[in-house]
C-alpha atoms as a printed R data frame, in Angstrom:
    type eleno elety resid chain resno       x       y       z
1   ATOM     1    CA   UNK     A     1 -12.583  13.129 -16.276
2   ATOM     2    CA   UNK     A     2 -10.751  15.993 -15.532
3   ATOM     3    CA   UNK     A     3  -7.080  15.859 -12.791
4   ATOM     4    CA   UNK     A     4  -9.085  18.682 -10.526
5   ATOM     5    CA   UNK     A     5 -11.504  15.966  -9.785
6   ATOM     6    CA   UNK     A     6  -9.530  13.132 -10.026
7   ATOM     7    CA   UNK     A     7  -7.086  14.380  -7.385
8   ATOM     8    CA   UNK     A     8  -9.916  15.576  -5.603
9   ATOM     9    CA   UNK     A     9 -11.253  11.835  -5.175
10  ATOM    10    CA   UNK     A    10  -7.770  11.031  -4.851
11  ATOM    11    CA   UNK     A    11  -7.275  13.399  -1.643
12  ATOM    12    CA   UNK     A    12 -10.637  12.079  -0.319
13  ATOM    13    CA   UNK     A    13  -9.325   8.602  -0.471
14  ATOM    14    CA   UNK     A    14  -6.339   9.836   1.631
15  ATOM    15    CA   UNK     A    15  -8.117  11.384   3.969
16  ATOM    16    CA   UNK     A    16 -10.188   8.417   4.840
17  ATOM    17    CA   UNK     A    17  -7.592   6.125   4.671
18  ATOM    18    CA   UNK     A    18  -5.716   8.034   6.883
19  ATOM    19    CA   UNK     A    19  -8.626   8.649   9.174
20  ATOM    20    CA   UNK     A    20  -8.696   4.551   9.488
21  ATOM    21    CA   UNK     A    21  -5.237   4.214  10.071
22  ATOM    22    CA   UNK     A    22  -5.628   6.791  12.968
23  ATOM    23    CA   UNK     A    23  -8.845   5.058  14.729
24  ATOM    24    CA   UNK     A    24  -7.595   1.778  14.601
25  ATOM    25    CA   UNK     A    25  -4.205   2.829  16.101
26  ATOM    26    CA   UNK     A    26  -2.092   1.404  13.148
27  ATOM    27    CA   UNK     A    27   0.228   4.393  13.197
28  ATOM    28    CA   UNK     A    28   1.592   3.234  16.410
29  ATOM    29    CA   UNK     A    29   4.595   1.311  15.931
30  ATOM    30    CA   UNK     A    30   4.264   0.010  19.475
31  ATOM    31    CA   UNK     A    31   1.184  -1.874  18.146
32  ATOM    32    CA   UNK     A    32   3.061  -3.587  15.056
33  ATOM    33    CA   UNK     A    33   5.461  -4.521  17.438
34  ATOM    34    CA   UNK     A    34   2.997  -5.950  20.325
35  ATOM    35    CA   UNK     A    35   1.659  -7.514  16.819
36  ATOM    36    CA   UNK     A    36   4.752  -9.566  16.305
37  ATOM    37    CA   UNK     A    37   5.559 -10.295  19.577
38  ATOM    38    CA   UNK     A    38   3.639 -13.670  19.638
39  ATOM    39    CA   UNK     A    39   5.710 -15.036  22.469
40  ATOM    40    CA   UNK     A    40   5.205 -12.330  24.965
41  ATOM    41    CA   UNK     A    41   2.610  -9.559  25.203
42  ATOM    42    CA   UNK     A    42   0.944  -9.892  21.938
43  ATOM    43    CA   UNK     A    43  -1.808  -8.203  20.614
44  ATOM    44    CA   UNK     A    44  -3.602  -9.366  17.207
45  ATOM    45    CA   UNK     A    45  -5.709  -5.917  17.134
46  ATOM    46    CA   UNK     A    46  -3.420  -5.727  14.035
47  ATOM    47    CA   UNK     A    47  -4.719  -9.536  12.593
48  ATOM    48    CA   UNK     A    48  -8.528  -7.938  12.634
49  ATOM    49    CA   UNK     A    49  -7.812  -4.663  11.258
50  ATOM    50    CA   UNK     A    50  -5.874  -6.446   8.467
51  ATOM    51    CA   UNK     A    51  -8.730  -9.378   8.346
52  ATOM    52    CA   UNK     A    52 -11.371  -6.278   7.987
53  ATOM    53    CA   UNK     A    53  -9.377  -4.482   5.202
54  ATOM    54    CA   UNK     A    54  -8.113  -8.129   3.147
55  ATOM    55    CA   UNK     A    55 -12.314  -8.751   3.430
56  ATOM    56    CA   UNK     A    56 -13.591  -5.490   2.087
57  ATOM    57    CA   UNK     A    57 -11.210  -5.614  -0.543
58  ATOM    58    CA   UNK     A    58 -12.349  -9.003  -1.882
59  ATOM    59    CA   UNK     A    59 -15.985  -7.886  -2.219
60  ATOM    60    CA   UNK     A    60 -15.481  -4.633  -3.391
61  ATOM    61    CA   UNK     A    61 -13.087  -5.210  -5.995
62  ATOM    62    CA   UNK     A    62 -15.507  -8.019  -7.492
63  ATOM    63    CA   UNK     A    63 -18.499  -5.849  -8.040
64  ATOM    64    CA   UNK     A    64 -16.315  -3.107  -9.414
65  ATOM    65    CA   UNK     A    65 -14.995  -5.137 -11.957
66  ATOM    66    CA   UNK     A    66 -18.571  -6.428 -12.648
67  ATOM    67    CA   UNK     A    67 -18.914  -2.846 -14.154
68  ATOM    68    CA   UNK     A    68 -16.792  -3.544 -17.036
69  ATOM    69    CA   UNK     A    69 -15.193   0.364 -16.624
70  ATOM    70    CA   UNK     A    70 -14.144   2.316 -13.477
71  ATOM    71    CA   UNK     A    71 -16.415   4.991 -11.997
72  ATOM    72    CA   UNK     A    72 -13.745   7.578 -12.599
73  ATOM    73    CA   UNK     A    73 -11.462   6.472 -15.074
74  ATOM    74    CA   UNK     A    74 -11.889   5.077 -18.576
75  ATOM    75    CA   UNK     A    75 -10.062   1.523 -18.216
76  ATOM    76    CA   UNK     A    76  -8.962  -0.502 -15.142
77  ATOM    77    CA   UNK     A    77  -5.159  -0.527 -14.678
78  ATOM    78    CA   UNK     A    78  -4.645  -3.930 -13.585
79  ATOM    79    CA   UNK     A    79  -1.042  -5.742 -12.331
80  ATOM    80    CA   UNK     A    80   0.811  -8.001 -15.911
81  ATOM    81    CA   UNK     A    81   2.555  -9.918 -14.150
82  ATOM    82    CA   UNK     A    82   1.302 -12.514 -10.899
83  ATOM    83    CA   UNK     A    83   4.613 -14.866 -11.004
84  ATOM    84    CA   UNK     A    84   6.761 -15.132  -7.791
85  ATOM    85    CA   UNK     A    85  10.323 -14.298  -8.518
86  ATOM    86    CA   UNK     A    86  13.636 -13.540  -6.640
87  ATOM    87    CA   UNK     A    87  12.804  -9.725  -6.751
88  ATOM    88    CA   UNK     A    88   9.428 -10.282  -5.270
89  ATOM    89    CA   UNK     A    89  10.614 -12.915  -2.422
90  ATOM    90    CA   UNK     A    90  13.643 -10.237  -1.366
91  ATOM    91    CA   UNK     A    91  11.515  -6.880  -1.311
92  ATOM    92    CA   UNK     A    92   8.972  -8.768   0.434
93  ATOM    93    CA   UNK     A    93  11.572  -9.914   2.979
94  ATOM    94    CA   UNK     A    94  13.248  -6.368   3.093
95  ATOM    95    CA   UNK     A    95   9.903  -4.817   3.263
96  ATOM    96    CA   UNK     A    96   8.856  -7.241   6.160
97  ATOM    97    CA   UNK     A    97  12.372  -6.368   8.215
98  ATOM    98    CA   UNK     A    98  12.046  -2.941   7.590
99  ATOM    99    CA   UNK     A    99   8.225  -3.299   9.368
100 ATOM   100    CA   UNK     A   100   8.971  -5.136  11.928
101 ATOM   101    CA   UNK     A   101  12.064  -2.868  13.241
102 ATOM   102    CA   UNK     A   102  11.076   0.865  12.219
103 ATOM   103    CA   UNK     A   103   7.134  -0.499  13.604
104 ATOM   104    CA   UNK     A   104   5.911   0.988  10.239
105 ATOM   105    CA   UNK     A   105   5.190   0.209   6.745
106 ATOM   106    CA   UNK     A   106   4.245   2.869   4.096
107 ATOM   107    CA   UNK     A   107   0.943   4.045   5.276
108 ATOM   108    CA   UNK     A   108   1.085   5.178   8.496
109 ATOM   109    CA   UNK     A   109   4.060   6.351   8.262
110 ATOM   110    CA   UNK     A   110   3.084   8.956   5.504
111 ATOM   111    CA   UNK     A   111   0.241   9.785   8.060
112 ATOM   112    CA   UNK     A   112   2.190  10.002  11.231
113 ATOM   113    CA   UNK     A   113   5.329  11.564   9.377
114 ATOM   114    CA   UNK     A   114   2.323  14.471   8.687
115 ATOM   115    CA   UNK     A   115   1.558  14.193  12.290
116 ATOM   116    CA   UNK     A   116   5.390  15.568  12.874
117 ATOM   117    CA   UNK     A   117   6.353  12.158  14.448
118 ATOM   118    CA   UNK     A   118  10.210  12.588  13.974
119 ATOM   119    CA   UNK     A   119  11.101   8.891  13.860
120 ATOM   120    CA   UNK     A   120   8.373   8.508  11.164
121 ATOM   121    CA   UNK     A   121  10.260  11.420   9.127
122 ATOM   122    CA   UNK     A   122  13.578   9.557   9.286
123 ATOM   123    CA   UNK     A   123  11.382   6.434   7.915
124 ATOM   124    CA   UNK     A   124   9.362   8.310   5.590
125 ATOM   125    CA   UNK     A   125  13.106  10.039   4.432
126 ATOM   126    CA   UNK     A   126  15.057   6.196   4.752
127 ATOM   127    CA   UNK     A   127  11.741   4.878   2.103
128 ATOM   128    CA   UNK     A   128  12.130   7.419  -0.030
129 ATOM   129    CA   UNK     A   129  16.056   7.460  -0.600
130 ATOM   130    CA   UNK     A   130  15.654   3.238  -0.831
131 ATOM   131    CA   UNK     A   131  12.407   3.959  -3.697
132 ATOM   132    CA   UNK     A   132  15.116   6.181  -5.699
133 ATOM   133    CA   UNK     A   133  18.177   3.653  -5.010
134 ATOM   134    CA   UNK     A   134  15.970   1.243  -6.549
135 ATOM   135    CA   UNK     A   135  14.319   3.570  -9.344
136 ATOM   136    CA   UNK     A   136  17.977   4.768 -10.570
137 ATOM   137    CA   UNK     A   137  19.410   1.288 -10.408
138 ATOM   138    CA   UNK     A   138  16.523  -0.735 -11.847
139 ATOM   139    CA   UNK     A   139  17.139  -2.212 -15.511
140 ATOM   140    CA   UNK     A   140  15.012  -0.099 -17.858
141 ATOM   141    CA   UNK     A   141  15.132  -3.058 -20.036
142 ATOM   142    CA   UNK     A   142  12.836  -5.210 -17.956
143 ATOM   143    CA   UNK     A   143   9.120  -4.657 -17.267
144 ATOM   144    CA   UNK     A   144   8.159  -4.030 -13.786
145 ATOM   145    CA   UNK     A   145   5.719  -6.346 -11.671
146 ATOM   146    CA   UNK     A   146   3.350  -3.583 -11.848
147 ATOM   147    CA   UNK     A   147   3.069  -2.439 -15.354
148 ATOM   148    CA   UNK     A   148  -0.250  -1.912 -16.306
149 ATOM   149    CA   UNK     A   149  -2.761  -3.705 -18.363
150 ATOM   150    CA   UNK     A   150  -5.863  -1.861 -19.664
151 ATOM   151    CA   UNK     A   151  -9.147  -3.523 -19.069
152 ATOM   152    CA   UNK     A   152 -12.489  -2.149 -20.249
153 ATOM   153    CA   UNK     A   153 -13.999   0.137 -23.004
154 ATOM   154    CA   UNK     A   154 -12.537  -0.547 -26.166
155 ATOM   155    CA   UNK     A   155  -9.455  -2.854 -25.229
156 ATOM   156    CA   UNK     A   156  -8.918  -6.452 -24.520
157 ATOM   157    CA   UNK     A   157  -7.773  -8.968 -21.262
């Protein structure tokens, strides 16, 4: 398949992901933080939209990889690695502190930094210098969580 078309399913993607994200109010950090505020005002609208997503996902990734190949790729790209380790257990935890103070994770932040929310800027700026902290001082020695694996035409699990 050619990039044109592959980026412009990619964009597509974006755009309705982003759409989503904006309907369901997830780029308001005031509704991640009514979300984890379980002893006061909470509000689980958060739980469902997550419950929805963490549903759809299940189903849909089953009868896709009933196919046996993508619809626009050649081979599935699929995570090595599915062990919990140290590196896993603190990015989670840095990931989930970041979230719960900042009121974003990467998603809507990308889609309310576009918006020209300034705080979501100075998030969307923070991630990015943390992703190339990490990047420069990961060893290059070690494979990554998320190498891939090619599954489908022509290779083996």
């Amino acid at each position: 398949m050619n990039k044109q078309r592959e980026l412009g399913f990619a964009f597509v993607a974006g755009v309705v992901f982003a759409a989503g994200l904006g309907l369901s109010g997830m780029t308001l950090p005031t509704k991640v933080i009514a979300f984890l505020d379980v002893t006061g005002d909470w509000d689980p609208s958060l739980a469902f939209v997550m419950g929805g997503a963490i549903a759809v996902h299940l189903v849909v990734t089953r009868l896709i990889q009933k196919r046996g190949r993508p619809l626009l790729a050649e081979i599935f790209h699929l995570p090595k690695r599915s062990e919990i380790d140290g590196k896993l257990v603190a990015g989670a935890a840095i990931f989930g502190v970041g979230w719960g103070l900042g009121g974003y994770c990467p998603g809507p932040a990308l889609v309310s930094a576009a918006a020209g929310r300034t705080e979501a800027i100075v998030f969307v700026v923070a991630m990015t210098i943390g992703m190339l902290v990490q990047h420069a001082t990961a060893s290059p020695s070690k494979p990554t969580r998320f190498e891939d694996e090619a599954i489908g035409k022509g290779s083996t699990p």
